[in-house]
C-alpha positions in Angstrom: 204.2 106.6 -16.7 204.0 102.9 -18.2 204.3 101.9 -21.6 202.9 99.1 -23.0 204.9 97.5 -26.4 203.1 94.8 -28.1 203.9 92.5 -31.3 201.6 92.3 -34.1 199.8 89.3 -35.4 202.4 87.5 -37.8 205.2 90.1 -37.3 208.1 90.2 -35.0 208.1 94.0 -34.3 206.7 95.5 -31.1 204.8 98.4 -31.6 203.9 101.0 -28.7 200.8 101.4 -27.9 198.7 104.1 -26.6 198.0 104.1 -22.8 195.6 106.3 -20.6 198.8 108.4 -19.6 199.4 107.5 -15.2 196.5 105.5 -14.9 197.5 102.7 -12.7 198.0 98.9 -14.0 197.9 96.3 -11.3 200.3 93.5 -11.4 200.0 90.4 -9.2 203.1 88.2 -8.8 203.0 84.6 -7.4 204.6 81.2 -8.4 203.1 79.0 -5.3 200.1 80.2 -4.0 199.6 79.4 -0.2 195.9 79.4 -0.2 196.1 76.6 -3.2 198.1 73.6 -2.9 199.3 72.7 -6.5 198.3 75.9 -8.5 201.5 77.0 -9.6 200.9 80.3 -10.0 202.2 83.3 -12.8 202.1 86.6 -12.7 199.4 88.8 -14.6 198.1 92.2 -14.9 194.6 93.0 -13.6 192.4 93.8 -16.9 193.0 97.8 -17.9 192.0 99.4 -21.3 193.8 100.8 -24.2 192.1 103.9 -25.6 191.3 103.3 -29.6 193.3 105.5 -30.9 194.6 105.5 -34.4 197.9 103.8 -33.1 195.9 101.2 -31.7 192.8 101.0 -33.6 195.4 100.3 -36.3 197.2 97.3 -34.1 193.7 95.6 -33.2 193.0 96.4 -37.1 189.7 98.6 -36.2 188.4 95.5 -34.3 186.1 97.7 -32.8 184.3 98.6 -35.9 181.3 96.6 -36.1 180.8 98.1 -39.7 183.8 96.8 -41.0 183.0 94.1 -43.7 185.8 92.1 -42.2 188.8 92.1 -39.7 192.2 89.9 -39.4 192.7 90.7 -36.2 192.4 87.1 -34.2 191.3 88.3 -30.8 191.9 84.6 -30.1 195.7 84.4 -31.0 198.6 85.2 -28.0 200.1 89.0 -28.9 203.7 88.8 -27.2 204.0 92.0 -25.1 205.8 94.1 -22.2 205.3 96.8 -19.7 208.0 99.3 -18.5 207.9 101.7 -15.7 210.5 104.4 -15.9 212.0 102.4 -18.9 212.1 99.2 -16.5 210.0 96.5 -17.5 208.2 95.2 -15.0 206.0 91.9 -16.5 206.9 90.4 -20.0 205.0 87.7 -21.9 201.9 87.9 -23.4 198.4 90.0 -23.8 194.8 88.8 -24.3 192.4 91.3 -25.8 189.4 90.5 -23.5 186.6 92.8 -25.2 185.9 96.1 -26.4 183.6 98.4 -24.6 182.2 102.5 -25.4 181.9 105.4 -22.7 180.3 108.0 -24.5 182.2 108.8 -28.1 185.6 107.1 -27.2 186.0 103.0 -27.7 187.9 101.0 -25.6 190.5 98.1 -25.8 190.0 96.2 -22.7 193.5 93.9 -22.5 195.3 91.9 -19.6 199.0 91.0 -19.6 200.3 87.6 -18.3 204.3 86.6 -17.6 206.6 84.3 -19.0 205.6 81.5 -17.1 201.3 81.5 -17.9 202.8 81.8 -22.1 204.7 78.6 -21.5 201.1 77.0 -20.6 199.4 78.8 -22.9 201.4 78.0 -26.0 201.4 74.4 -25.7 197.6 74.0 -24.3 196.1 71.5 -26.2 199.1 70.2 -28.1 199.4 66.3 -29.1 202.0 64.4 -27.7 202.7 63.6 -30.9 203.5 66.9 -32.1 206.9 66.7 -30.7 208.9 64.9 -33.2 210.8 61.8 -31.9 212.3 60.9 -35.7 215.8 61.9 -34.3 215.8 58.5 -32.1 214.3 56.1 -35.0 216.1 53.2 -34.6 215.3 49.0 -34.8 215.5 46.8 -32.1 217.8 44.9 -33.3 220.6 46.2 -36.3 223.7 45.2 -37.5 227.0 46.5 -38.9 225.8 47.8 -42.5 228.4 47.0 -44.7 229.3 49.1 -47.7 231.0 46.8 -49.8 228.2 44.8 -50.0 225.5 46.5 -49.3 224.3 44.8 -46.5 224.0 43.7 -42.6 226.9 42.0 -41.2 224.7 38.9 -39.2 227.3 38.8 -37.2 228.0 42.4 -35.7 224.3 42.3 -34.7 223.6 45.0 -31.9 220.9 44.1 -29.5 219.4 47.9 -29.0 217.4 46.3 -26.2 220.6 45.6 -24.3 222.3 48.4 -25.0 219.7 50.9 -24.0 220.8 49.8 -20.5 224.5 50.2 -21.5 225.8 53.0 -23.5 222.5 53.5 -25.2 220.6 52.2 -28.7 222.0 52.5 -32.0 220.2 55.3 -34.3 219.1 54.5 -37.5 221.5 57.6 -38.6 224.9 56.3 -40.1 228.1 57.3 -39.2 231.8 55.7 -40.1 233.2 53.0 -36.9 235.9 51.5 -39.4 236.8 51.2 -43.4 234.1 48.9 -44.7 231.3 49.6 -42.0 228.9 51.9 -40.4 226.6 52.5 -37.5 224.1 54.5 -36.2 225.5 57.0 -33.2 224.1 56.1 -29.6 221.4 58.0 -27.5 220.1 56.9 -24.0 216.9 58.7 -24.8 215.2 55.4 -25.4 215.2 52.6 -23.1 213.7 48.6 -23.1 213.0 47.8 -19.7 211.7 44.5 -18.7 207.9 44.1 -18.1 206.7 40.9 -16.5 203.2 39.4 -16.4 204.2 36.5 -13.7 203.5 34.1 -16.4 206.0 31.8 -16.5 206.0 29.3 -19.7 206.9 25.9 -18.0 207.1 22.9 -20.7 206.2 19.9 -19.6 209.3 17.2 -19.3 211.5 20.5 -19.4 213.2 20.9 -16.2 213.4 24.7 -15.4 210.5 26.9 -16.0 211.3 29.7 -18.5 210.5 33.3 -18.6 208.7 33.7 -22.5 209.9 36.8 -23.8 207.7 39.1 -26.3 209.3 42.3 -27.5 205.9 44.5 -27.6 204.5 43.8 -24.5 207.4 42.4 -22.2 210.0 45.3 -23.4 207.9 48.4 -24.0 209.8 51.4 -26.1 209.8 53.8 -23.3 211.8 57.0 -23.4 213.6 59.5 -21.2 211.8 62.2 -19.1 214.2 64.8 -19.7 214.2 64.3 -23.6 210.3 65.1 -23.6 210.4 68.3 -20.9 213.2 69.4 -23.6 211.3 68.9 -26.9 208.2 70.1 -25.1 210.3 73.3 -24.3 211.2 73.6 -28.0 208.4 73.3 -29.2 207.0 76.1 -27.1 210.2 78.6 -28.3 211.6 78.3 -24.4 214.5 77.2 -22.6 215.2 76.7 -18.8 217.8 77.2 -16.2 217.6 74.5 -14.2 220.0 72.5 -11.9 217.5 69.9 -11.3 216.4 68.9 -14.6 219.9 68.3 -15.1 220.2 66.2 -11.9 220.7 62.6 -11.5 217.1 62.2 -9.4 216.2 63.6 -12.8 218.1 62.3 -15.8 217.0 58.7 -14.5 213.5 58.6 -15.3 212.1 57.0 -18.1 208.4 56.4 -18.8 206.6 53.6 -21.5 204.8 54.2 -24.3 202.4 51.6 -24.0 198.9 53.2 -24.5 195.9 51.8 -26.5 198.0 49.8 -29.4 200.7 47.2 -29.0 204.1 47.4 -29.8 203.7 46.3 -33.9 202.1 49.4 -35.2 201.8 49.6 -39.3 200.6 51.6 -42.0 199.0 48.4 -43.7 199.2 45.0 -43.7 197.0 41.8 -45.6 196.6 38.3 -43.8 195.4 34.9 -45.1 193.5 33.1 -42.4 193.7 29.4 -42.5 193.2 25.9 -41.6 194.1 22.8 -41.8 192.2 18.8 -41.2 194.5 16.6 -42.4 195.7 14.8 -40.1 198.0 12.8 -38.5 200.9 15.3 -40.3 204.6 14.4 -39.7 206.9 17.3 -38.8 209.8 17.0 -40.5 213.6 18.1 -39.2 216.2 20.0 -41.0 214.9 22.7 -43.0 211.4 22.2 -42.4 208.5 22.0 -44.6 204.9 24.0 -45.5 201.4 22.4 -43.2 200.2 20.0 -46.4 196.1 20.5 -46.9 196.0 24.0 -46.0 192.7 25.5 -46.8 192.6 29.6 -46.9 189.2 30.7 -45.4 189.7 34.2 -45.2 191.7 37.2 -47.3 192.1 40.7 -45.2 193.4 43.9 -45.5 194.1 46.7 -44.4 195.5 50.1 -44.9 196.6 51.1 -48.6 198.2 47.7 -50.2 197.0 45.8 -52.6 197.6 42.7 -53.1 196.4 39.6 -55.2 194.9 36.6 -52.7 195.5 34.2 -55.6 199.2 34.6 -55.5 199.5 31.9 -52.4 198.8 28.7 -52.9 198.4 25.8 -51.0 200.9 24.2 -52.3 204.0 26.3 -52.1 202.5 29.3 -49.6 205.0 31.8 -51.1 203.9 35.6 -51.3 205.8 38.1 -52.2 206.7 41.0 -50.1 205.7 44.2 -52.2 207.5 46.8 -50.0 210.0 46.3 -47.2 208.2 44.8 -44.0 207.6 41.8 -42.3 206.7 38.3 -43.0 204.2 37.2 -40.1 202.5 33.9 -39.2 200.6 32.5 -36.2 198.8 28.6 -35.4 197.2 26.8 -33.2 197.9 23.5 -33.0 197.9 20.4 -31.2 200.6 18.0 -31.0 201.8 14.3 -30.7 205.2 13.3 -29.6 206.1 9.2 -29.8 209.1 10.0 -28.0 209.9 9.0 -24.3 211.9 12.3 -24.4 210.9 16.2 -25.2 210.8 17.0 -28.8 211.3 20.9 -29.8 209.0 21.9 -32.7 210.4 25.5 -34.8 207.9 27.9 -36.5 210.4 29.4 -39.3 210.2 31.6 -41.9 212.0 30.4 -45.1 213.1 33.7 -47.1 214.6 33.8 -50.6 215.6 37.1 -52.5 215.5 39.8 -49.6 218.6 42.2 -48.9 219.1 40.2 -45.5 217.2 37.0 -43.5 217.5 34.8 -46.6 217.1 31.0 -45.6 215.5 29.5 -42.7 214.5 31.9 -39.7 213.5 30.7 -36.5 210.1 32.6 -35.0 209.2 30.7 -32.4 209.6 27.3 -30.6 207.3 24.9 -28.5 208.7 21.8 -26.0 206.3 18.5 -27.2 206.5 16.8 -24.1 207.7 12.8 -23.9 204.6 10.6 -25.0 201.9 13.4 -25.8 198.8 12.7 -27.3 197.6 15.9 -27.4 199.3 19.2 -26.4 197.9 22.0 -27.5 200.1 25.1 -28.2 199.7 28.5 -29.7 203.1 29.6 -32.3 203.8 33.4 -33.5 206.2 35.1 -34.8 207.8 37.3 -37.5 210.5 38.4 -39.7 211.6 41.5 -41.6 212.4 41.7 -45.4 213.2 44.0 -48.1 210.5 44.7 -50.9 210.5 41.6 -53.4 211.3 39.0 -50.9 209.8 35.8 -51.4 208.8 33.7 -48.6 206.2 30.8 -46.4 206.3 29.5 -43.1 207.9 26.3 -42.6 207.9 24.0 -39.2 210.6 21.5 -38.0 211.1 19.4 -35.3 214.5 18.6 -33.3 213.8 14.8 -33.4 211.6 12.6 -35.6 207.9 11.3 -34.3 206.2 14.4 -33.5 203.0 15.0 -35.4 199.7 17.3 -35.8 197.2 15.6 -34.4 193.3 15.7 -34.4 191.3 17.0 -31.4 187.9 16.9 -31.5 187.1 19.3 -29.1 188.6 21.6 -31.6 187.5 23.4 -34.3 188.9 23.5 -37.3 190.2 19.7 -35.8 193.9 20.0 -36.0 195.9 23.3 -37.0 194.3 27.0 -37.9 196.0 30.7 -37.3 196.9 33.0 -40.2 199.8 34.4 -42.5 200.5 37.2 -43.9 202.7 40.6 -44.5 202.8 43.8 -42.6 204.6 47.0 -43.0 206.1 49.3 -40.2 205.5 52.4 -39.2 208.5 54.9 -38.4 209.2 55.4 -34.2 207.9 58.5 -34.6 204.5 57.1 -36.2 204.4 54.2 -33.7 204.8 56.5 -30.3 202.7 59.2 -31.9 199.9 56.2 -32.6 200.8 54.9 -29.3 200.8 58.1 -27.1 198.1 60.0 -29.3 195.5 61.3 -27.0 198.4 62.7 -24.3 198.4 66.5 -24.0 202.1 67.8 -23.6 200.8 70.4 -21.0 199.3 67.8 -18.8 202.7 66.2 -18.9 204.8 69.4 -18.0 201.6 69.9 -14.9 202.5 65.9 -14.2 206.4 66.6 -13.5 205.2 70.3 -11.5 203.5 68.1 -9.5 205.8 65.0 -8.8 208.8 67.3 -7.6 206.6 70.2 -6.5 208.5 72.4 -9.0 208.1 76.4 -8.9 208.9 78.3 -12.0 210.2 82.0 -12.2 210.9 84.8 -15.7 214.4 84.8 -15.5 216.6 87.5 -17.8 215.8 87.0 -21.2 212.6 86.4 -23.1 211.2 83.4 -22.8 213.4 81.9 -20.8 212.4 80.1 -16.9 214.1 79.2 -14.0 212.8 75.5 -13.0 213.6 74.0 -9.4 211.6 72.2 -6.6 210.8 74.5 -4.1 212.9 73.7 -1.3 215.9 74.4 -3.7 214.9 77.4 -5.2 213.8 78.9 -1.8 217.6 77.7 -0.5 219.1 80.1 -3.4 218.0 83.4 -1.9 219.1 86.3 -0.2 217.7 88.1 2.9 216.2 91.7 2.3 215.4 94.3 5.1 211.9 95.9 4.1 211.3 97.3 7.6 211.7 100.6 6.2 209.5 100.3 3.2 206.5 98.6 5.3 203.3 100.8 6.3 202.4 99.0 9.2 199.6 100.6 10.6 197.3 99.1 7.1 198.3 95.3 7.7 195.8 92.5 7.6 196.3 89.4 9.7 194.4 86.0 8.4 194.4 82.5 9.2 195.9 80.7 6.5 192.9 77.8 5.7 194.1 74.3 6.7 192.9 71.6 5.0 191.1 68.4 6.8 193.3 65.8 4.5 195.5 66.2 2.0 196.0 63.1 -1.0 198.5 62.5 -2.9 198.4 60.4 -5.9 199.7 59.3 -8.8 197.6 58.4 -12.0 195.0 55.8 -11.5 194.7 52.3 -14.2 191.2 51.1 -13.1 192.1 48.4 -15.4 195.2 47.2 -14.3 195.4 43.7 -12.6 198.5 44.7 -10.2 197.1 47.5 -9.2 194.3 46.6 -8.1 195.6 43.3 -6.2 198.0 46.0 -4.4 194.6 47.5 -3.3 193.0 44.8 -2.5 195.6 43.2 -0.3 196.5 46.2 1.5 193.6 48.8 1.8 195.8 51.4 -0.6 196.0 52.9 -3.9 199.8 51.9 -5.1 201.9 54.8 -3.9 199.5 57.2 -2.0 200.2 59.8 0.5 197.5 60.9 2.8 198.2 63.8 4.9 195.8 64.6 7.8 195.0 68.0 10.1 193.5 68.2 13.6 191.0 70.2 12.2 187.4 70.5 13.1 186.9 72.2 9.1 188.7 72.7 5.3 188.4 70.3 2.7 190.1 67.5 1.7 192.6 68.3 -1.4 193.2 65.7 -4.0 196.5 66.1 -5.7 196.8 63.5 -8.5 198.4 63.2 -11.5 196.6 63.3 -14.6 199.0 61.2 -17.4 201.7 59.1 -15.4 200.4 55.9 -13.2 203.0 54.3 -10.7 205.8 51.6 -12.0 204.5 48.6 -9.4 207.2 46.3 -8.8 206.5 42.8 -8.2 208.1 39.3 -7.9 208.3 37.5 -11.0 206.8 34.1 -10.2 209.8 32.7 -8.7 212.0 35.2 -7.7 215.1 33.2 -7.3 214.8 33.2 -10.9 214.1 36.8 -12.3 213.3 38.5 -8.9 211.5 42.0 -8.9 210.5 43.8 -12.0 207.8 46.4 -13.1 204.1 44.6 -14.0 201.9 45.6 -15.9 198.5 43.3 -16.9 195.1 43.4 -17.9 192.0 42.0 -15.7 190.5 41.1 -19.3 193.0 38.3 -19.7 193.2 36.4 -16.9 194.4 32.5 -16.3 191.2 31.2 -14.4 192.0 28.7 -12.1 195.6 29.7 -11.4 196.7 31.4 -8.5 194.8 34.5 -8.2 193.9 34.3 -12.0 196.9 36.0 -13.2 197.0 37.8 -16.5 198.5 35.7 -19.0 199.3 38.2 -21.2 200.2 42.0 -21.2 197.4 42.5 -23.5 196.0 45.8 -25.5 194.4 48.3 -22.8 194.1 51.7 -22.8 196.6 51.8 -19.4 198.5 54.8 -18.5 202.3 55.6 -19.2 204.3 53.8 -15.9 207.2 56.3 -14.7 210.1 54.5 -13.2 213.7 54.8 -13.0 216.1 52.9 -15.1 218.8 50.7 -13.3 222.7 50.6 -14.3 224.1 47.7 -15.9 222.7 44.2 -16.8 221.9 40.9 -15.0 222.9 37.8 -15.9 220.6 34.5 -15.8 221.2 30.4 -16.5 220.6 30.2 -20.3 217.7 28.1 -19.7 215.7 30.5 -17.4 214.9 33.2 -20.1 214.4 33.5 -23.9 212.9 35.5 -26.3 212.4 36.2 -29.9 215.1 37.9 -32.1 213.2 40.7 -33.6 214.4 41.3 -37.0 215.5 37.9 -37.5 219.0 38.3 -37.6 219.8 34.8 -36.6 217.8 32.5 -34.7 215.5 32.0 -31.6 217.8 32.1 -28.6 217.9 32.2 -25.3 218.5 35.1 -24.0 221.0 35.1 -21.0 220.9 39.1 -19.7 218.3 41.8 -19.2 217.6 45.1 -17.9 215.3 46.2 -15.3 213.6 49.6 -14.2 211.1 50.3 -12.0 209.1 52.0 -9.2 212.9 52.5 -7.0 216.1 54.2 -7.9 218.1 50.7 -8.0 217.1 46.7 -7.6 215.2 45.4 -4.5 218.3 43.6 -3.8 220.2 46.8 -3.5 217.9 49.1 -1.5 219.4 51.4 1.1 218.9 54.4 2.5 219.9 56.0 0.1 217.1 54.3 -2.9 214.5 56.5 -4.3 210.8 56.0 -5.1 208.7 57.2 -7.5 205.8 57.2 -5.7 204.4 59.9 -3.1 204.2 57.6 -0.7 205.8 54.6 1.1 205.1 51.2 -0.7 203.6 48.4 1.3 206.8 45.7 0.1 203.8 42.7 0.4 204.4 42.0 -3.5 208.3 42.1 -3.8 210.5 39.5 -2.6 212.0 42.1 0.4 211.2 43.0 3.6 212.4 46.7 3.6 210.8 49.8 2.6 211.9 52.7 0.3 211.2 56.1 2.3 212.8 58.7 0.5 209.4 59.5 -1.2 208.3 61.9 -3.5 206.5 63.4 -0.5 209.2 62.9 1.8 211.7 64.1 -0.8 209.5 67.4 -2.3 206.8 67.6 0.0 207.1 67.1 3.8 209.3 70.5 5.1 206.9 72.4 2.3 203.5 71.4 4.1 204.9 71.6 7.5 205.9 75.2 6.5 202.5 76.5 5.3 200.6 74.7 7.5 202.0 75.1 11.2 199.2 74.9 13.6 201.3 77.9 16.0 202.3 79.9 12.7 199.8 79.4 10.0 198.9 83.6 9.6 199.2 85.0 6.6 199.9 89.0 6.6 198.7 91.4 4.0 201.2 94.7 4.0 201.0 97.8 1.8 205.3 98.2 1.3 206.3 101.0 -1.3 207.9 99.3 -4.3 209.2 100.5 -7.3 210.0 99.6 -10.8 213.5 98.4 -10.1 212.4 96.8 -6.6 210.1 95.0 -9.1 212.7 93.9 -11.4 215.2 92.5 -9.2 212.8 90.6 -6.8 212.6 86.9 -6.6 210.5 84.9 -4.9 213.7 83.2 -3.6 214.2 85.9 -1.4 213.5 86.0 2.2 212.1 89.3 3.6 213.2 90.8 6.8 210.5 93.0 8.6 211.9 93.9 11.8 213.0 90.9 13.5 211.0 88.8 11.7 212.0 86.3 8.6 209.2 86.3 5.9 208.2 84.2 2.5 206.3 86.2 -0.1 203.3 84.7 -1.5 202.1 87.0 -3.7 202.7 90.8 -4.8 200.2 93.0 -5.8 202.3 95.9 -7.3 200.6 99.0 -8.9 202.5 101.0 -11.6 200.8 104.4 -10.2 204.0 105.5 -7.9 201.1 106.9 -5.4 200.1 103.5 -4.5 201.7 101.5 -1.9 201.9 97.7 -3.6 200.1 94.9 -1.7 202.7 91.8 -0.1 201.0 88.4 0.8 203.7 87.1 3.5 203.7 84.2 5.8 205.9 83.6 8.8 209.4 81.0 8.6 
């Protein structure tokens, strides 16, 4: 006899419900369906109905009662529920009510029961990435030792979180003790900065190396570990895993960037002053540096939820005042004259008086006047973060006297024009959530099923899964002898369909320059797999990812002076005329989320290769001698082996790096290759239908692990069709190892 215990809408008792005494429930078991390549399955009871008795017509609160004035029964809400057989429980998870029908006088509750593994799905359908909360990593880019004593950052114990994501991990914003006097955030590796190139190089004319220009939101994207997400999405859902895998190496190593729709600088609400400037020539001064004299303010925006007066600035001094903690921002464009017969540097600054830290003269950005310009036309940008009350203007300086603003007719206003104005930050957790917005948690969770070809399997208690790829979890079971249970005189024998082509694929950027010259050049999409059958029928099978594109790695430029590193860039923004018109700039596009794995420790460049911005202004512009890299392979091109790994399902054509070799330990070849062979062996692919007699416990302790003996023979299950009636033989999808 089974029993069916259900939990109530908004309680946390279970309550038995009333069955029709023997009649027989049929449960189907499966995690990896033969017949469908991908569908992970879960197990689920055929439909079966619940008489409404006053037990259960007081569970379903009379929901079949159409002349109730009103109901809170949700028929629309999970119930969690369980059956038992002889006091064995046989499927636990959750029940649908599917409808309510009459046969003569009695109404019926017609429900269906689904396993652990189909409630994991169903509890976090539809859910917003950014309904996980990522506040416990908020941290700054860069951050220095607070000291207590006075209340402020120690400039120089700065902590460059982009470095140290690649080396021990960033700095939280939470503070703990390191030594009497000071504190610090505690480390995580659950956020990492990995270098993004556009193979635009910034080359100054008259300077003699060409130089790598550096900007934090597009050039280091926050991206964040795999294995964080899969475990706040299993929170989330009230579940937990058992899973070597997940806490593998080939696992632990992945990252993925946040880059979607918005760039890095993400705020609640900012205000700018749009400007220009036509007097002209204007001598740049040296030492501290001094305002743009004739400024004219066209233009007063803003946006979000701050007011602020436009008349406060004036042309004459260009102070604001910050009214909350944020950052002071500018940006020109401007054409320059240098009298010199040697390169002048120009500084965009930020002069600060009155905030809790980055008082004085800031340095935001830097161009190289080349020896004897007349006109060289530059864009400046930059920024730097206050407290509430801080006063402050931007302010340019030269290295060197004789370099000037110049007129150029061709441009309009003539000489300089850009903007200024203030801007306040969102938390991390607002600027991924604004980032990663329209990303559905469950298509993630199906993304990493896919990718390692993971099976999942109700494991002892509630709510709880065992999570491997399939090869492993089939190499974890036992061998059991069911000759004896077997009627085989009622077994079917089928050909198991084999598909004409089989392709695998990550997620597709239509929009993504890199990608697209990959295709173009070699007839592929970046990191494909096509499988194909000598078959004269079946259909060809697209397995693709839905959230996470490929991590493409690519020579920067000159790769004797950066080498290979992940790409991202945007056909709108091209160079025309250059080589292959080359994105200048990773610009805003709604791209996908690039997967790649992170690489151990730092490399080390000449001073004057590389620079970039400091981001909070701690200190000054500087050139920035080490980086960190991640991409597409387990390790850098210049250490592949045999032993490298690629996140890709298939083998990458090499025809963009700066190597020769190729990575083949594949997602496919990895996850995939002994799995297809296996189902689809020209000599063995016959599935066989058996009735075996099962029972309650048989049910209980069976895995699909497990190998089944018939005779001689060695067996897989694909699927169970048990029935809880103890006169009916249970159905056994097998196929032949």
């Amino acid at each position: 006899m089974i029993k069916l215990y259900a939990q109530e809408q908004e309680q946390v008792h279970y309550t038995l419900l009333d069955t029709y005494g023997d009649d027989n429930v049929n449960i189907t078991y499966s995690i990896d369906d033969i017949q469908n390549l991908g569908q992970k399955e879960a197990g689920y009871s055929k439909d079966f109905l619940l008489p409404a008795t006053d037990t259960n017509a007081q569970f379903f609160d009379h929901y079949h009662d159409v002349n109730r004035y009103n109901t809170y029964f949700n028929p629309y809400k999970r119930l969690r529920a369980y059956i038992e057989v002889d006091g064995i429980v046989v499927i636990e998870g959750f029940m649908n009510l599917l409808e309510v029908n009459k046969k003569g006088e009695m109404h019926n509750y017609k429900v269906v029961v689904y396993d652990e593994t189909a409630t994991l799905f169903d509890i976090i359908k539809g859910a917003r990435f950014c309904e996980l909360n990522f506040d416990d990593v908020a941290h700054q880019r860069y951050v220095g030792n607070w000291n207590t004593d006075n209340n402020e950052y120690e400039d120089g114990a700065m902590h460059d979180n982009m470095l140290n994501s690649f080396n021990g991990g960033i700095y939280k914003d939470n503070l703990t003790s390191i030594s009497a006097g000071f504190v610090m955030g505690e480390q995580t590796d659950n956020v990492l900065y990995p270098l993004v190139g556009n193979s635009h190089m910034h080359t100054p004319v008259g300077n003699f190396y060409d130089r790598f220009t550096h900007k934090m939101g597009t050039n280091s994207p926050l991206s964040l570990k795999l294995k964080y997400v899969i475990d706040k999405i299993f929170t989330y859902a009230g579940f937990v895993y058992e899973s070597t895998f997940f806490n593998s190496p080939e696992f632990t190593g992945i990252y993925f960037d946040t880059i979607i729709k918005k760039h890095e600088y993400i705020y609640d609400s900012s205000f700018y002053f749009n400007w220009n400037c036509t007097s002209h020539p204007q001598s740049i001064s040296t030492g501290a540096g001094a305002v743009i004299s004739g400024l004219s303010i066209t233009e007063f925006l803003t946006y979000g939820d701050i007011f602020y007066d436009q008349n406060v600035v004036t042309t004459a001094t260009q102070y604001m005042v910050a009214p909350t903690s944020g950052r002071f921002k500018g940006s020109i464009t401007a054409d320059f004259a240098n009298t010199n017969n040697y390169p002048v540097t120009v500084y965009m600054q930020t002069t600060v008086l009155g905030s809790e830290y980055n008082n004085g003269v800031n340095v935001i950005d830097e161009v190289i006047v080349p020896a004897n310009a007349t006109t060289f036309s530059m864009s400046m940008y930059g920024s730097t973060y206050v407290s509430e009350g801080a006063v402050g203007s931007i302010t340019f300086s030269a290295s060197d006297t004789g370099v000037t603003f110049v007129e150029n007719s061709s441009q309009s206003p003539s000489v300089v024009h850009g903007s200024y104005g203030f801007e306040t930050e969102t938390t991390t957790n607002e600027s991924i959530c604004a980032r990663m917005e329209d990303i559905e948690i469950d298509a993630i969770l199906r993304d990493v099923f896919k990718m390692f070809n993971l099976v999942a399997e109700p494991v002892g208690e509630s709510n709880t899964l065992r999570i491997e790829p399939f090869s492993q979890f089939m190499a974890k079971g036992s061998v059991l002898d069911w000759t004896k249970k077997v009627d085989i005189e009622q077994s079917k024998i089928k050909q198991i369909k084999v598909p004409k082509r089989i392709e695998f694929r990550m997620a597709e950027d239509e929009d993504d320059y890199y990608l697209n010259l990959y295709k173009t050049n070699t007839n592929q999409v970046y990191g494909e797999q096509i499988i194909e059958f000598d078959t004269d029928e079946g259909q060809t099978i697209k397995y693709e990812l839905e959230v996470f594109a490929p991590a493409l790695v690519m020579a920067q430029e000159d790769d004797s002076v950066i080498g290979d590193i992940l790409h991202i860039g945007s056909n709108g923004d091209t160079d025309v005329g250059t080589v292959d018109d080359t994105p200048r700039t990773i610009t805003e596009f709604e791209n996908k989320p690039r997967i790649f794995y992170k690489h151990n420790g730092l490399l080390t460049l000449d001073s004057n290769m590389f620079f970039r911005m400091n981001y909070l202004g701690y200190g000054v512009l500087y050139n920035q001698t080490k980086y960190g890299t991640a991409h597409i392979y387990s390790d850098r091109t210049e250490n592949i082996d045999e032993f490298t790994l690629a996140l890709s399902f298939g083998v990458v054509n090499p025809s963009l790096q700066s190597i020769d070799n190729v990575v083949t330990k594949t997602l496919y070849d990895q996850y995939y290759s002994s799995y297809i062979r296996e189902r689809y062996n020209d000599n063995e692919g016959l599935l066989y239908t058996v009735q075996i007699k099962l029972n309650a416990l048989d049910i209980k302790n069976f895995t699909f692990q497990n190998v089944i003996k018939i005779k001689h023979q060695h067996y897989r299950v694909n699927k169970i069709m048990y029935n809880t009636n103890k006169t009916k033989l249970a159905k056994v999808e097998l196929y032949r190892i």
